[in-house]
C-alpha positions in Angstrom: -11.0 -34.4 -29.5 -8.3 -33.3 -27.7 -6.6 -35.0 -24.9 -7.3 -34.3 -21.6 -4.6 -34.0 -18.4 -6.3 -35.5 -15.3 -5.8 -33.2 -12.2 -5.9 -34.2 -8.6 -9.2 -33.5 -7.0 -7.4 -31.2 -4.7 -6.8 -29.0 -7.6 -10.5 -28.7 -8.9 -13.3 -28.1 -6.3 -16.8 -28.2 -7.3 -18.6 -26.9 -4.8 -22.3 -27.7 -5.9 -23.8 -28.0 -2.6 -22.3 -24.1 -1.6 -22.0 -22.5 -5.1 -25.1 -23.9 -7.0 -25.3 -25.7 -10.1 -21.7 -23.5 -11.2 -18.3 -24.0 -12.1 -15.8 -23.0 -9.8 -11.9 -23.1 -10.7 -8.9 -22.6 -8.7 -5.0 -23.1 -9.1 -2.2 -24.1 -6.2 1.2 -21.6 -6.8 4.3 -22.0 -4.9 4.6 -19.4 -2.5 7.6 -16.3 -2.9 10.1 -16.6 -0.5 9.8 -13.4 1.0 7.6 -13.6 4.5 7.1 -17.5 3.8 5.5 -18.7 7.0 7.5 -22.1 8.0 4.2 -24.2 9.1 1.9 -23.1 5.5 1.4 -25.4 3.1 3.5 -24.7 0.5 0.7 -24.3 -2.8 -2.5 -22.3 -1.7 -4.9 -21.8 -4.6 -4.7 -18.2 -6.2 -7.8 -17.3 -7.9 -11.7 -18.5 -7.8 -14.0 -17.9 -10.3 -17.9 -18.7 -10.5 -19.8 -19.0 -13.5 -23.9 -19.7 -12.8 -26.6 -20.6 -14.7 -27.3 -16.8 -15.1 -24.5 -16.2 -17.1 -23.0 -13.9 -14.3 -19.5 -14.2 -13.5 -18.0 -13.8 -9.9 -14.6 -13.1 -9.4 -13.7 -13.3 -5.8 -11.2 -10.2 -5.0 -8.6 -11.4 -2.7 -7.0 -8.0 -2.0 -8.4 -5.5 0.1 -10.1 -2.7 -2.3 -9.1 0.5 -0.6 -9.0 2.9 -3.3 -6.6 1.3 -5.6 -8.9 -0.2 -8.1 -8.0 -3.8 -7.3 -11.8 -4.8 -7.8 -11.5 -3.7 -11.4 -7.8 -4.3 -12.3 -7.7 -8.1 -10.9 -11.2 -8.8 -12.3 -9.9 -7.8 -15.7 -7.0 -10.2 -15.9 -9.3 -12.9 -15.1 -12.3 -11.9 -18.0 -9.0 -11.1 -20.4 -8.1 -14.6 -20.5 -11.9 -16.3 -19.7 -13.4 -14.1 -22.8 -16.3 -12.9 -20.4 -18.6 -10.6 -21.2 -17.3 -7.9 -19.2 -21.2 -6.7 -18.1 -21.7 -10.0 -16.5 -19.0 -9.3 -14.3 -19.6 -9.4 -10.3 -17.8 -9.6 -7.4 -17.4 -10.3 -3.8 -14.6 -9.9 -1.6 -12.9 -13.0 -0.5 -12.9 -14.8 3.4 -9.9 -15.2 5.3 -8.1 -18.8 3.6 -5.3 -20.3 2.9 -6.5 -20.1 -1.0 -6.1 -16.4 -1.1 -2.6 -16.3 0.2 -0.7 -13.0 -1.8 2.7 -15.1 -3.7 5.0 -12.3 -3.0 4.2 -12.3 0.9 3.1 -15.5 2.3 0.0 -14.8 3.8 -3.0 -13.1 2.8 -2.4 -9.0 2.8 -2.6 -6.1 0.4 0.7 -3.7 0.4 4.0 -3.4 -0.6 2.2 -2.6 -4.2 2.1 -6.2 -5.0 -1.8 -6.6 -6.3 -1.8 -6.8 -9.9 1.7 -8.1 -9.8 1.2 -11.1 -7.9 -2.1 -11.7 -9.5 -0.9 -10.8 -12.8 0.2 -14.5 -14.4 -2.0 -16.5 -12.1 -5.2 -15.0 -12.8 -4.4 -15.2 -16.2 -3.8 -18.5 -16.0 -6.9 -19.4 -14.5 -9.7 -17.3 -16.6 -7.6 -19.1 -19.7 -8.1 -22.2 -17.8 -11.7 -22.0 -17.4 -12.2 -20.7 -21.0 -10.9 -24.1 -21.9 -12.9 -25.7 -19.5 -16.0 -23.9 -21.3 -14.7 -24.5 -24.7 -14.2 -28.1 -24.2 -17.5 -28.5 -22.6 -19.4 -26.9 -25.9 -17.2 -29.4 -27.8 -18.6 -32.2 -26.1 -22.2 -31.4 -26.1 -22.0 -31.0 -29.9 -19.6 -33.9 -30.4 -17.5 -31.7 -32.4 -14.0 -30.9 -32.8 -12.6 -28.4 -29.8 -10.3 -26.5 -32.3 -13.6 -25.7 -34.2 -14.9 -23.9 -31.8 -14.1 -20.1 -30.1 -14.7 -18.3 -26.7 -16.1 -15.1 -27.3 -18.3 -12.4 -25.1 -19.2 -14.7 -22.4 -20.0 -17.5 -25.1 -18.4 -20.4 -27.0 -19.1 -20.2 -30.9 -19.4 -23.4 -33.2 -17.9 -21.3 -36.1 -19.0 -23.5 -39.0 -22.9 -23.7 -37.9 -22.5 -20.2 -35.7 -23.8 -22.4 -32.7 -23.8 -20.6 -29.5 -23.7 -21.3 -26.2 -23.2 -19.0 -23.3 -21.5 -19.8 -20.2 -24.5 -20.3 -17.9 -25.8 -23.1 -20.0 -22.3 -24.8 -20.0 -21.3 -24.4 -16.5 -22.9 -27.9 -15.0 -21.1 -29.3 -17.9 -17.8 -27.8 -18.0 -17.5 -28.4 -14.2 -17.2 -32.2 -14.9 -13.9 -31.4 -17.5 -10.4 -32.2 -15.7 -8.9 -29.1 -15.1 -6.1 -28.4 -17.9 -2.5 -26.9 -17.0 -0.4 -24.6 -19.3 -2.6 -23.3 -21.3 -1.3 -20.7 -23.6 -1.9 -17.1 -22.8 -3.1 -14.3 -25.0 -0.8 -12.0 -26.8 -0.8 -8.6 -26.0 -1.6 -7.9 -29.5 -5.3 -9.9 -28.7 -6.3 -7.9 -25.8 -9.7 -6.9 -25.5 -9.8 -5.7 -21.9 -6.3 -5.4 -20.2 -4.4 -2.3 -21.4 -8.0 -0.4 -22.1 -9.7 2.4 -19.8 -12.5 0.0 -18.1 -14.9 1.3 -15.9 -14.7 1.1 -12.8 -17.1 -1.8 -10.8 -16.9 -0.3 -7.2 -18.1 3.3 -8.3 -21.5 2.7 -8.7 -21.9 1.0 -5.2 -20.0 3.6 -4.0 -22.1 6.5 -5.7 -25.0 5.1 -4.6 -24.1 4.2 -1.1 -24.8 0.7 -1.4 -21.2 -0.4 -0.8 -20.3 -1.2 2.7 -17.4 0.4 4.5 -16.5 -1.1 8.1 -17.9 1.8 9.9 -21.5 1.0 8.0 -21.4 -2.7 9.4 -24.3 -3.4 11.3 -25.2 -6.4 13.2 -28.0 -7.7 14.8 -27.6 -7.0 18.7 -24.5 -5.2 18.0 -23.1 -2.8 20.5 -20.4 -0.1 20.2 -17.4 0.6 21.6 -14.7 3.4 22.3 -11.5 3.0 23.7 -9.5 4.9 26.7 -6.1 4.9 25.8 -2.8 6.2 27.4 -1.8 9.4 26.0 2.0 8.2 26.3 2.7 5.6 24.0 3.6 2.6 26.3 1.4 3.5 29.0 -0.8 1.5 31.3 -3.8 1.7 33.0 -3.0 1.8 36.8 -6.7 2.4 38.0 -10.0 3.3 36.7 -13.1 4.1 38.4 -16.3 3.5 35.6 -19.1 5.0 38.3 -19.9 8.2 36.1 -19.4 6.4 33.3 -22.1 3.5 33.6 -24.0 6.6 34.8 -24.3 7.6 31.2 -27.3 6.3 29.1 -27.2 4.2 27.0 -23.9 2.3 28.4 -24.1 -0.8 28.9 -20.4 -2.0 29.7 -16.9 -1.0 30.8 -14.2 -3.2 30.7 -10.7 -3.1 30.7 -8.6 -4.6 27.4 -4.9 -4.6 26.3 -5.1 -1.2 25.1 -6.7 0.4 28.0 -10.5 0.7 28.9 -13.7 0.0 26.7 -17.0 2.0 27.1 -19.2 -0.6 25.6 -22.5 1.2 24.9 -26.0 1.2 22.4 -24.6 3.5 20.2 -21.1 5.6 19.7 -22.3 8.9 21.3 -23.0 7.3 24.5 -19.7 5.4 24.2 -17.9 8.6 23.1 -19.9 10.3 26.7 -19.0 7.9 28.7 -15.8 7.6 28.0 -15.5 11.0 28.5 -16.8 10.8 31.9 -14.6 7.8 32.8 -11.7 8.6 35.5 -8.6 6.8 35.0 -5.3 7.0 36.3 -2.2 6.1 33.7 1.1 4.4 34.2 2.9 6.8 31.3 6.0 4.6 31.8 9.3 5.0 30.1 8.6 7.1 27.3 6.9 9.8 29.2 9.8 11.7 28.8 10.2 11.7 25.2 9.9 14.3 22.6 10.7 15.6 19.1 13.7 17.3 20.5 14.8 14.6 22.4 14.4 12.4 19.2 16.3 14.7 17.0 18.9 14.9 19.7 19.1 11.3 19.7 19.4 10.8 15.9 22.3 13.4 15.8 24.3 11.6 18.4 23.8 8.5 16.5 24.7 9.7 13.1 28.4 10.2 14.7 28.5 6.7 14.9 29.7 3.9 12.1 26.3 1.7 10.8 25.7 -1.5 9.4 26.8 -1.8 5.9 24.3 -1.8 3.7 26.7 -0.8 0.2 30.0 -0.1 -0.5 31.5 0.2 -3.9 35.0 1.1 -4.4 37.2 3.4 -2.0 34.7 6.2 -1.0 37.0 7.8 1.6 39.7 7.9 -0.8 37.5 9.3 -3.3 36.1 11.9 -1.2 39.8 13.0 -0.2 41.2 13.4 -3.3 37.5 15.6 -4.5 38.1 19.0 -6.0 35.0 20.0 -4.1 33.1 18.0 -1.6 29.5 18.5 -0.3 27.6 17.8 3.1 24.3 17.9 3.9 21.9 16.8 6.5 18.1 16.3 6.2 15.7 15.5 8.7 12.1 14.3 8.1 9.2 13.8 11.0 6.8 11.1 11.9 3.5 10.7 9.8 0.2 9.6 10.7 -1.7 8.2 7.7 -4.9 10.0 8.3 -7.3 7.7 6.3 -10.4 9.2 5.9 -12.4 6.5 7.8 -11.1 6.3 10.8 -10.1 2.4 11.9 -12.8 0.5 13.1 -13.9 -3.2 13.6 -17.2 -4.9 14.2 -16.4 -8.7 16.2 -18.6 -11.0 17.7 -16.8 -13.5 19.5 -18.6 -16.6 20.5 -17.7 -20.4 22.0 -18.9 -21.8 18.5 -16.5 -19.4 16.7 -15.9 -15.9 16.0 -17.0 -13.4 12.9 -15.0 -10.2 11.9 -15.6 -7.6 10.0 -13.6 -4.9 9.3 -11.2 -2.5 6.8 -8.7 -4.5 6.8 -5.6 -5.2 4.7 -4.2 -8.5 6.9 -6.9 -11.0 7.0 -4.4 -13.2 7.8 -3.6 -11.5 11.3 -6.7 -10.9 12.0 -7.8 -14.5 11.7 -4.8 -15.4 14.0 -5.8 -13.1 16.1 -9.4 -14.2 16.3 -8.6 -17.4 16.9 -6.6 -17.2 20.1 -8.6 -14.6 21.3 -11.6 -16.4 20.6 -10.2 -19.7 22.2 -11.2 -21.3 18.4 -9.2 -22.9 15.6 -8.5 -20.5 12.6 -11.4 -22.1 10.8 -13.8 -21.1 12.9 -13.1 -17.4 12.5 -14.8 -16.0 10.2 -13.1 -12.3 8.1 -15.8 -10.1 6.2 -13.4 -8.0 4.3 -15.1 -4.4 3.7 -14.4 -1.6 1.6 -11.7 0.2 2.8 -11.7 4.2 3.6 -8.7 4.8 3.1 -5.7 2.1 4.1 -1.7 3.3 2.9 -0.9 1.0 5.2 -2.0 1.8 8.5 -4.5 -1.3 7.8 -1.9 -3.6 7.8 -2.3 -3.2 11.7 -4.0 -5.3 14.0 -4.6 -3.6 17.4 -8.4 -1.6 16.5 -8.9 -5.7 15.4 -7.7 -6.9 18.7 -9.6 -4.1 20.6 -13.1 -5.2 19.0 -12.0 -8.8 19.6 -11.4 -8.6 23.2 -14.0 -6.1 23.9 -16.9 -8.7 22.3 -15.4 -11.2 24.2 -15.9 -9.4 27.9 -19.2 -7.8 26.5 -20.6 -11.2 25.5 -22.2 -9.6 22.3 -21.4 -8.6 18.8 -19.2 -5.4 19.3 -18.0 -2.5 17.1 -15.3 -0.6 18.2 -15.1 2.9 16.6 -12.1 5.2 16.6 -12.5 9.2 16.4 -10.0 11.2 14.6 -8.6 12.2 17.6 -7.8 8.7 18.9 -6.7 7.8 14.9 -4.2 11.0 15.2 -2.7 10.1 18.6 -2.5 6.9 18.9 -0.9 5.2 15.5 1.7 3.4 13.9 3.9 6.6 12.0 5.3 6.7 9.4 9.6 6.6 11.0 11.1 9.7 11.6 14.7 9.8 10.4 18.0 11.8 9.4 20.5 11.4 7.2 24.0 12.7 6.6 25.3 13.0 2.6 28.7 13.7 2.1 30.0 13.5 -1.5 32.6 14.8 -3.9 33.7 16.1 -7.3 36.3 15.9 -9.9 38.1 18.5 -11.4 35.3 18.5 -14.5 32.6 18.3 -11.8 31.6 14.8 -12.0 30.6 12.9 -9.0 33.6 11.0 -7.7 32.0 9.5 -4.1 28.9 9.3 -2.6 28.4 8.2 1.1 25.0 8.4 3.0 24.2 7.3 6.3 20.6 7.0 7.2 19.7 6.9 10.7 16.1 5.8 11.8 13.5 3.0 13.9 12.5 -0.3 12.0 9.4 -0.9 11.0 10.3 -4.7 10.4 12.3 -4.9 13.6 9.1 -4.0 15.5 6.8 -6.4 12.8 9.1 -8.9 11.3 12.2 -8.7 13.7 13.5 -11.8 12.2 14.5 -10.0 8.9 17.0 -8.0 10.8 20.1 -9.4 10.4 23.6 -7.6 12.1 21.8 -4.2 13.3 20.4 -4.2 8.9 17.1 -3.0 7.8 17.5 -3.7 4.2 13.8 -2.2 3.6 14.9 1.1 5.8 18.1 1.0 3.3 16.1 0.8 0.2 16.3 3.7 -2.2 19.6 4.9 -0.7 21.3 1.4 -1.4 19.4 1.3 -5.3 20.6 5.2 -6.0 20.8 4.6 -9.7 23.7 7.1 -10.5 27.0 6.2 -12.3 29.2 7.1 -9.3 32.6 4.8 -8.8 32.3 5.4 -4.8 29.8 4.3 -2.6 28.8 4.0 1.3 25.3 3.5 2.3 25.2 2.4 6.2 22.0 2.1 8.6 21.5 3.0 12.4 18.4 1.5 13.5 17.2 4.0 16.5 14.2 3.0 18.5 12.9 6.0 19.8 9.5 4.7 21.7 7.1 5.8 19.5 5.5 3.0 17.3 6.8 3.2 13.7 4.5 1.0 10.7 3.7 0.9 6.9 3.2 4.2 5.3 2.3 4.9 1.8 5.6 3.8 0.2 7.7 3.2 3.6 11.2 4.1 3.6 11.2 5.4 0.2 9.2 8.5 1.6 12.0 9.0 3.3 15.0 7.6 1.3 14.0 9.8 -2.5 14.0 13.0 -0.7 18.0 12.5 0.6 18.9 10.8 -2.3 16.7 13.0 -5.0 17.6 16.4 -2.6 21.6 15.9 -2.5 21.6 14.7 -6.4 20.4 18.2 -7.0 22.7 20.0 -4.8 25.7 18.0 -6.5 24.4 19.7 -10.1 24.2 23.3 -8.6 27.8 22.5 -7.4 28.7 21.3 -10.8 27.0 24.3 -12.4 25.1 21.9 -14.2 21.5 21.6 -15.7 19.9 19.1 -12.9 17.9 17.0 -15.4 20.8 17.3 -17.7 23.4 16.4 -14.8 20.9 13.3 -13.5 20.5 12.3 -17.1 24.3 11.9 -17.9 24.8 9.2 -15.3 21.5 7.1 -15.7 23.8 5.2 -18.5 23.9 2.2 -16.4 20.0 2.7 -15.3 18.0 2.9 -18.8 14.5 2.8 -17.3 14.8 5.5 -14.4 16.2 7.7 -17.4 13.2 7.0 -19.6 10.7 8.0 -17.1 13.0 11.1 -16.3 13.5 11.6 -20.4 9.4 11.7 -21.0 8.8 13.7 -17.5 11.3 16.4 -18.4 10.0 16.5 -22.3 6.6 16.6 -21.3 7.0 19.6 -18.6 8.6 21.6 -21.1 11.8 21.3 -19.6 14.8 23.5 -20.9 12.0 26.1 -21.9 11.3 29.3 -19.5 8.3 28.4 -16.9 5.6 30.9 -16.3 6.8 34.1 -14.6 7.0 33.6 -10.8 7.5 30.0 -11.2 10.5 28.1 -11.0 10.8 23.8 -11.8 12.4 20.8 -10.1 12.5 17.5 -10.8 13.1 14.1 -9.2 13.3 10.7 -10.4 12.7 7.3 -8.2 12.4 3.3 -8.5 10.0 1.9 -5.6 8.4 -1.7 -5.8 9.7 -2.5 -9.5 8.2 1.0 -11.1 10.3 3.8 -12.2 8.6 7.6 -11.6 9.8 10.7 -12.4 8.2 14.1 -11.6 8.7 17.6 -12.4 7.2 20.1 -10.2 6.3 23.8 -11.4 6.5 26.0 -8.0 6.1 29.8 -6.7 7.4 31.4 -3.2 4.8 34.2 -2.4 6.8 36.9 -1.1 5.4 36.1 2.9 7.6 32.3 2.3 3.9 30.4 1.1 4.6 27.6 -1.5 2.4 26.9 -4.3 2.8 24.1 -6.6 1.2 24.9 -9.6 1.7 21.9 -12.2 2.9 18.3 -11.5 4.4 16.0 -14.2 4.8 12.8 -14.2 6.4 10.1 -16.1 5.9 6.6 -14.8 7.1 3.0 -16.1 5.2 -0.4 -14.2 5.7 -2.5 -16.9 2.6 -3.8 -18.8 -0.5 -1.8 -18.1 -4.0 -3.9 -17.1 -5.8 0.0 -16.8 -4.4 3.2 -18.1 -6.9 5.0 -16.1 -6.5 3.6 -12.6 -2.4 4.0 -13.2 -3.0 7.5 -13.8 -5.6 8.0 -10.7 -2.9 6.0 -8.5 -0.3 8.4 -9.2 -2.7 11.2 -9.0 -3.6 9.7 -5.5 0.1 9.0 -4.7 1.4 12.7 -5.5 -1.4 14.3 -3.2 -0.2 11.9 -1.0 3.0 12.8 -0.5 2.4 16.7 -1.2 0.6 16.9 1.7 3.1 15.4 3.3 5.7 17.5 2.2 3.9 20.7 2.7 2.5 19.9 6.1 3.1 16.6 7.7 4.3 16.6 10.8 3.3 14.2 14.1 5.2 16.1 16.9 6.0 14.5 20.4 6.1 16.0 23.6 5.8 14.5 26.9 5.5 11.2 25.1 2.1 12.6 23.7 1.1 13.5 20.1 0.4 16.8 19.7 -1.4 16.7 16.6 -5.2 15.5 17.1 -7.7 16.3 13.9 -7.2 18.0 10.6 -7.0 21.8 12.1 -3.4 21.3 13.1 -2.8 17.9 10.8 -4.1 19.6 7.8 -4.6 17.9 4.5 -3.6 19.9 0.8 -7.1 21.2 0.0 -9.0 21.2 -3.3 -8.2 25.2 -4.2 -4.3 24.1 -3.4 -4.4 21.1 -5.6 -2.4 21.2 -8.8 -2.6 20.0 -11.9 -1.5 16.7 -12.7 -0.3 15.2 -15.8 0.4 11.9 -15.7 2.2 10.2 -18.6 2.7 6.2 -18.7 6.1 4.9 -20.6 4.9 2.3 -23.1 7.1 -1.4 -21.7 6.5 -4.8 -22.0 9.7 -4.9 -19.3 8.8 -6.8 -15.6 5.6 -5.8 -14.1 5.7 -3.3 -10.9 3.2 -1.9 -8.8 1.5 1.7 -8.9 0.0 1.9 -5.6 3.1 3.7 -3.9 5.5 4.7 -6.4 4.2 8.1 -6.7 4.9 9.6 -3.6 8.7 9.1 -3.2 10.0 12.1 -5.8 7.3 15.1 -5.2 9.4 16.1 -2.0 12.2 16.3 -3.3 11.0 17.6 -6.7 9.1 20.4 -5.2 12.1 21.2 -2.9 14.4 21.3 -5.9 12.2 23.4 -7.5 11.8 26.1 -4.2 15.8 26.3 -4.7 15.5 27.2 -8.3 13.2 30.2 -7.2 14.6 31.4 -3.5 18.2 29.7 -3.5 17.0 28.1 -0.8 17.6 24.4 -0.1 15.0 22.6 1.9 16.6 20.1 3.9 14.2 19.2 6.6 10.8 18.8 6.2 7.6 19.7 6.5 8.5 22.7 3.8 5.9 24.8 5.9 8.5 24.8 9.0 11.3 26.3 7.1 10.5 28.5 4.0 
């Protein structure tokens, strides 16, 4: 037999009395550095699988599933390694714990396109675990040698009798083997599920409405709730009188919470009535005053000033003195509301005893904290029922429709849901930063790029939710993309000016890259024109030192037909990007209708994230991702006046529409180099490739954006 390596009983749980007659395995990982919280116990456990009786397997998802595919993708690294019979598969979202904590943040969140690659070696590590576990256990109820036997569909095989037992029948008996460490991962090579096109497991619940999104959450005695909050951001209430409003059927409640004043009701359109009818008077504060004009003002005056350092290579004043030509360009890019399809909402039910939530959320972490001191209850008590997610890109991340149910079920004394309309989703948001930059660079004599300088001026996200990381007036993550541009260039100045402008700024699909690729991927382009160069050719020739952005923009620029003549009335650009470890390059095929109306026609894209758990969901994430951002770049624009949004639904925040959609190709470059995620990487180079390729048809150079404003 083989020997066995005893384990702490801290690092195997059998949870009989909870789980049934199953085994259960988990593994303790030391934490990432980044966002480590001081007080957390430095090893959480990082995966949980269930095997019962049945021979079902459930694999607890402990990301939020919004879209992205995470209750397939992490599922299949698990059954890779575990041999599971992949239609025995189940799931079931995980609670708010310590066990679930993601490696690259320190708490328990989905974003920053970490899913698979924080799950990628640990769940591996514990389905090949278990597998032993199994293995062993069949061993030991024939009293045979383990290395005679094989895991295999859900089953361990006796290969010289062809005994078989599946995993049910040796679950009570591999929950008694000591858990083993190191075991040896599968090659590649031996993959039966990662790299292949698996179904995906949430469609069918999806399809057939079974799955349950947080606005479907429905609780016994549950009441609903909508919100009155100031139309200036900052704002208090300074009075309200609730006498037409508890007039109202079906209201039951109005109370006043951090965020303003709750019509607490039997249902949402007697919430949504009363509210209406409610009469309160505003404190608009400081920021009742501010606009986008007054923003853009502000940004310009700032961008006269010196910023903190985030690069410098060489001498790039020298270099840009002694340019043959030199170059200048501003850009300027607006707010952006995320727009998830299901607006935010949150179902809590706080109670002395403890406190349940359940919402769409991708911070169960937060919103346990927050249930706890709301509730008056130790973390443990609180209860987080992670739903489906319509929709997240980040504006999930956020707490404050959380907090609103939390405090509203608190006044209320009953189980409350708080519903947001697309109005109050619209107007009252975390955006995506506005921001401007100034790009100053120069050329030699033979037109190669001699200095580069770029001064990017917007708000902090961190500063606003991780203030700590900003060290000396720097926002590396505002900086990033401008202090990774990949080009050969002996000169270099990238430097930050964080402006707080009043308006709350939060995670957007792919942050500050949004931002970031279009300066960077806009001015690149501009430097070949003034080089009389090709600009794949131009980018191409000084990737040298950065082989796998020029292998995504190699394949991209192949595979759009690049260097051959488009289809008349259309005219190509192309952009090239690294965000959250993935490399992305995209080549967009574009026509300018003679009244200034863009089309983009034909999308390709070339991505590299490393080794690929599903072909299929990488291709529908950067499918998702260049919609995304088109939409964004075509007509994404949250406008401020009088310290208001003007924007409110989808007339004048419009989405791109089926008939506008292109067609996408998506092509995946074949690496076995580090992992990165797919989630984001997508968005960053449509901008600027479809602005690139606008120039190549009008002369025209987009440099402030939403296109719509200024072609």
């Amino acid at each position: 037999m083989s020997a066995r390596t005893d384990v702490t009983r801290r690092e195997f749980l059998e949870t009989a009395g909870a789980a049934g007659a199953g085994l259960v395995v988990s593994f303790h990982l030391p934490l990432g550095p980044r966002f480590r919280p001081t007080t957390a116990d430095p090893f959480a456990p990082n995966a949980w699988i269930r095997i019962n009786p049945d021979d079902s397997v459930l694999i607890v998802v402990d990301r939020s599933e919004m879209g992205q595919g995470v209750t397939t993708s992490l599922p299949m690294l698990l059954a890779e390694e575990l041999e599971a019979d992949w239609s025995k598969i189940k799931i079931e979202f995980a609670p708010a714990d310590k066990a679930y904590i993601n490696p690259m943040f320190g708490m328990q969140g989905t974003g920053g396109s970490t899913s698979v690659r924080a799950a990628y070696t640990p769940l591996r590590k514990a389905g090949a675990a278990a597998r032993e576990m199994l293995v062993t256990a069949a061993a030991e109820t024939w009293g045979v040698d383990k290395t005679q036997c094989r895991a295999e569909l859900g089953a361990v095989i006796h290969t010289p009798s062809k005994r078989r037992l599946t995993y049910g029948k040796l679950a009570a008996k591999a929950a008694t083997v000591p858990l083993p460490h190191d075991v040896p991962l599968k090659e590649p090579k031996d993959w039966k599920i990662l790299g292949t096109r698996v179904r995906r497991l949430d469609t069918p619940p999806k399809v057939d409405g079974s799955a349950q999104f947080g606005i479907d959450v429905k609780v016994p005695g549950m009441l609903v709730a909508v919100i009155a909050r100031s139309p200036v951001f900052g704002g208090k209430v300074a009075s309200f009188d609730a006498t037409k409003a508890k007039a109202v059927p079906g209201v039951r409640h109005v109370v006043q919470v951090s965020s303003g004043v709750a019509v607490v009701a039997d249902g949402y359109w007697p919430a949504k009535k009363g509210r209406d009818a409610l009469a309160v008077t505003w404190d608009e504060g400081a920021n009742a005053t501010v606009s986008s004009a007054s923003i853009a003002q502000l940004f310009a005056q700032r961008a006269q000033q010196a910023g903190a350092v985030a690069r410098h290579d060489g001498d790039p004043d020298a270099g840009l003195s002694a340019a043959a030509a030199k170059l200048e360009a501003v850009y300027e890019l607006p707010f952006l509301a995320h727009a998830t399809m299901e607006p935010m909402n949150c179902a809590a039910h706080v109670r002395a005893d403890g406190v349940d939530i359940w919402a769409p959320t991708q911070f169960q972490t937060g919103a346990q904290g927050f249930g706890a001191r709301i509730g008056g209850v130790p973390p443990e008590k609180v209860k987080v029922h992670t739903t489906y997610l319509g929709g997240g890109f980040g504006r999930r991340f956020e707490l404050d429709f959380i907090q609103e149910a939390l405090e509203t079920s608190k006044a209320a004394g009953a189980p409350v849901k708080v519903i947001w309309s697309r109005e109050d989703d619209i107007r009252n948001a975390q955006y995506r930063p506005a921001n401007y930059h100034v790009l100053h660079a120069g050329l030699d004599a033979a037109g190669h790029p001699a200095a580069w300088t770029h001064r990017i001026v917007a708000p902090s996200i961190m500063a606003r939710v991780f203030p700590d990381t900003i060290k000396n007036g720097l926002d590396g993550e505002a900086v990033e993309g401008g202090v990774g541009m990949p080009y050969t260039i002996p000169n270099v100045h990238v430097d930050y000016l964080l402006t707080d402008t009043g308006i709350p700024v939060g995670f957007w699909r792919s942050v500050n890259n949004s931002f970031n690729a279009f300066a960077v991927e806009s001015f690149i382009d501009e430097l070949a024109h003034a080089a009389k160069r090709d600009p794949y050719e131009f980018r191409r020739d000084l990737l040298g030192k950065a082989p796998r952005h020029l292998g995504a923009l190699n394949l991209a620029a192949s595979k759009a037909g690049w260097g051959t003549a488009p289809p008349a009335g259309r005219a190509r650009g192309i952009a090239v990007y690294k965000a959250f470890e993935s490399y992305v390059a995209e080549v967009a095929e574009v026509s300018v209708a003679s009244d200034g109306a863009v089309k983009v026609h034909r999308v390709v894209c070339a991505v590299d994230c490393g080794p690929v758990v599903n072909p299929s969901i990488v291709e529908a994430q950067m499918e998702s991702a260049i919609v995304f951002g088109l939409t964004a770049a075509l007509y994404g624009e949250i406008a401020i006046e009088g310290g208001r949004v003007k924007q409110s639904n989808f007339h004048d925040y419009p989405m791109v529409r089926l008939a506008e959609m292109p067609k996408i190709e998506v092509y995946i470059v074949p690496s076995s180099e580090a992992q990165g995620g797919v989630g984001e990487p997508g968005t960053p180079p449509i901008a600027p490739a479809v602005c690139n390729a606008i120039f190549a048809a009008t002369g025209k150079r987009i440099r402030k954006l939403p296109i719509g404003k200024v072609v």
